[in-house]
C-alpha positions as CSV (number, residue, x, y, z in Angstrom):
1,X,-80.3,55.5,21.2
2,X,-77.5,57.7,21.8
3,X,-74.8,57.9,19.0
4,X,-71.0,58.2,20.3
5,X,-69.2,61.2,19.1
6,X,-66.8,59.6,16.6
7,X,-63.0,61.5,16.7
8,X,-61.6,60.9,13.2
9,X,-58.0,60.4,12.9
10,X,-55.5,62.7,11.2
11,X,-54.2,61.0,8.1
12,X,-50.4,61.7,8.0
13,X,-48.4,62.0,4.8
14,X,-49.1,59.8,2.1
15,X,-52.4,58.5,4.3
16,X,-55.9,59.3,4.2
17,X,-58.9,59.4,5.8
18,X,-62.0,57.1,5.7
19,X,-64.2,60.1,7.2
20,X,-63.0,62.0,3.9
21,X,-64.6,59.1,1.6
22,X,-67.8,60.1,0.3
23,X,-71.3,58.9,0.4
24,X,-73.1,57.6,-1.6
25,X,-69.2,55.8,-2.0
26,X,-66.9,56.5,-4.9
27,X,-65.2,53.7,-7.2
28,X,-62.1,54.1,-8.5
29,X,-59.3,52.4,-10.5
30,X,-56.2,51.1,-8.9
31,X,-53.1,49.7,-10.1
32,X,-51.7,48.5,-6.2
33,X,-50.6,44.6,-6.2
34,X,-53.3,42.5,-5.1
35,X,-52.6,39.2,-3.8
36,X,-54.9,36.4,-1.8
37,X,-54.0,33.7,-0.5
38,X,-56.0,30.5,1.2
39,X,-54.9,27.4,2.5
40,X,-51.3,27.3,1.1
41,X,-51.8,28.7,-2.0
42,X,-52.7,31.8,-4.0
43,X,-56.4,32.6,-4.8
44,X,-55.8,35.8,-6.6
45,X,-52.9,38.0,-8.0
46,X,-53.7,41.2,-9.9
47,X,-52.6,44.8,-10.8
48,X,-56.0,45.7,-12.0
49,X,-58.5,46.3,-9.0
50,X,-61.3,49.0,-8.6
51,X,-61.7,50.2,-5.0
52,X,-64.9,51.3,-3.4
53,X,-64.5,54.2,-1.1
54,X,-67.7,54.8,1.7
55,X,-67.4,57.0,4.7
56,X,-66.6,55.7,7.6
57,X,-65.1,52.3,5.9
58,X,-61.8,50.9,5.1
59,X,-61.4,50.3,0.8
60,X,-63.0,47.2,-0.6
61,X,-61.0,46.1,-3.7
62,X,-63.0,44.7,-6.7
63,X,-61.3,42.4,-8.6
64,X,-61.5,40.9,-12.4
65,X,-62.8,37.7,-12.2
66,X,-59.7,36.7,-14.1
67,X,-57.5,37.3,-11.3
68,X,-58.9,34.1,-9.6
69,X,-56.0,31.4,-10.2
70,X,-58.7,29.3,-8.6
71,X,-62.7,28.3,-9.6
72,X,-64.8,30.7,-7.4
73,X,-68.4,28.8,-7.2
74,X,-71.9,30.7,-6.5
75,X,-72.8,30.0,-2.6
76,X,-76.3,31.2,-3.1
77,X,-77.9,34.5,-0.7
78,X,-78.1,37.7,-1.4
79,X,-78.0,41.4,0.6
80,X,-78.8,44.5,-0.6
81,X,-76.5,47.7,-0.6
82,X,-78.6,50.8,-0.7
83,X,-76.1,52.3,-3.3
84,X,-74.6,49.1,-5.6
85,X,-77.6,46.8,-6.0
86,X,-78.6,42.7,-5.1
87,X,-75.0,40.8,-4.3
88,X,-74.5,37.4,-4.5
89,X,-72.5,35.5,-2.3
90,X,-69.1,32.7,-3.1
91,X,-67.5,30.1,-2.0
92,X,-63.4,30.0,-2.3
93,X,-61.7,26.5,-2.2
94,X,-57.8,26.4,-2.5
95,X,-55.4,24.0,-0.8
96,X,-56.7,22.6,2.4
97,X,-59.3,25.3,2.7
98,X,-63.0,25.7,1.8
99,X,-63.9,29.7,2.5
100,X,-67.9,29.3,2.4
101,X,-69.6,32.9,1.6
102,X,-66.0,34.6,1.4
103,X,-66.4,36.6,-1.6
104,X,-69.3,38.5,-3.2
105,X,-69.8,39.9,-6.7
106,X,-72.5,42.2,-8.0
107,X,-73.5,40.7,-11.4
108,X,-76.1,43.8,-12.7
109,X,-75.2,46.7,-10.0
110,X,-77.1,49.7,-10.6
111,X,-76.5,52.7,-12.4
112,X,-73.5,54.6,-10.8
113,X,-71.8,51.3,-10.0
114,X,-71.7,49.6,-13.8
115,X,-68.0,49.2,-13.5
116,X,-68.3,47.0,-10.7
117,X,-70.5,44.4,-12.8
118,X,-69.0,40.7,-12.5
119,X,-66.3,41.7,-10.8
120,X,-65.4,40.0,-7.1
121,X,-64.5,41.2,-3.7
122,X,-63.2,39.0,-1.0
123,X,-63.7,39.2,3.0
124,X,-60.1,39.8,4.4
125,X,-61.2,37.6,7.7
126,X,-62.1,35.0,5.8
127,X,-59.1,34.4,3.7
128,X,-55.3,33.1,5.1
129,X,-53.7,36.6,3.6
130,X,-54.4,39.8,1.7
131,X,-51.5,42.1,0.5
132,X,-52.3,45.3,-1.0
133,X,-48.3,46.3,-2.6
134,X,-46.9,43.5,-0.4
135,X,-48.5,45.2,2.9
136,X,-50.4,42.4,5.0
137,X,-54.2,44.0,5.2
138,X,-56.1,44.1,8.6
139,X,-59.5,42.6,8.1
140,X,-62.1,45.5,9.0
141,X,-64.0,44.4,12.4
142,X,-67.4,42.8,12.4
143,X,-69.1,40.5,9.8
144,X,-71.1,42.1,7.2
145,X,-68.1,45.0,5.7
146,X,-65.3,43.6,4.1
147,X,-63.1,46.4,4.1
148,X,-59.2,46.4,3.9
149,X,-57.4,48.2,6.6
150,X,-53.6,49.3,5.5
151,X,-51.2,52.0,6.4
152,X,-52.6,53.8,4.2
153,X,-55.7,54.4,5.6
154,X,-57.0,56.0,9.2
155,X,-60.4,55.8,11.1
156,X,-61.8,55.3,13.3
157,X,-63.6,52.1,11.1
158,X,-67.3,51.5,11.1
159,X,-67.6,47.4,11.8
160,X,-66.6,47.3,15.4
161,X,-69.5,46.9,18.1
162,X,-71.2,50.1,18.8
163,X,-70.4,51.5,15.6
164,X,-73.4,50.9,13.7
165,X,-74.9,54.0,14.4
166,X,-72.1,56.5,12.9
């Protein structure tokens, strides 16, 4: 298979770049309003978030469990990441909507990735909004990443069709 040469954006001021993430990926604290929202109402509101920053992929924000203004209920499957350990898969229900397999939390990640332990990200493309600081975030392409796409953050994005082998 051929692999296309990938041309990385140049991250303006105040921007950076997802080719400058490293790997294995990096968590780290961030204090950025998060808000979710899902049929009419608000899932999630919080100041406390941990991001996880990979090469090649937009942030995924972490959340406290506590954040949820709504029950989050175990959907059953699991996937393995290489780097953060077994996840397991959850439903969302708020207002009129029923998000199956939206959100996934890592209940005993492994060594490295302790903070992330109970806490819950959510699939962008799966909910009605995300803000990150009142900025609507761009669900990262495909179906298995959940990363958040925002102003402040350049690509090109692994997720898109032909980009698995970057």
């Amino acid at each position: 298979m051929r692999v296309r040469k990938v041309h990385r954006a140049i991250p303006g001021p105040g921007q950076e770049s997802v080719w400058d993430y490293p790997r294995p990926p990096a968590v780290e604290p961030s204090s950025e309003r998060i808000r979710i929202e899902l049929g009419g109402a608000l899932v999630a509101d919080t100041t406390d978030a941990l991001r996880v920053l990979e090469t090649s992929h937009p942030p995924v924000y972490y959340l406290a469990p506590e954040a949820f203004l709504v029950p989050v209920h175990e959907a059953g499957g699991l996937s393995m990441c290489e780097f953060k350990g077994m996840a397991h898969y959850l439903t969302i229900a708020a207002g009129d909507r029923i998000a199956v397999r939206s959100a996934w939390t890592y209940p005993e990640p492994w060594p490295g990735y302790e903070a992330l332990a109970g806490r819950i990200a959510v699939y962008p493309s799966r909910m009605d909004r995300c803000l990150v600081d009142d900025e609507t975030v761009t669900a990262q392409e495909g179906d298995f990443y959940g990363g958040w796409i925002t102003s402040r953050v350049v690509g090109p994005f692994k997720g898109a069709p032909g980009t698995l082998g970057w």
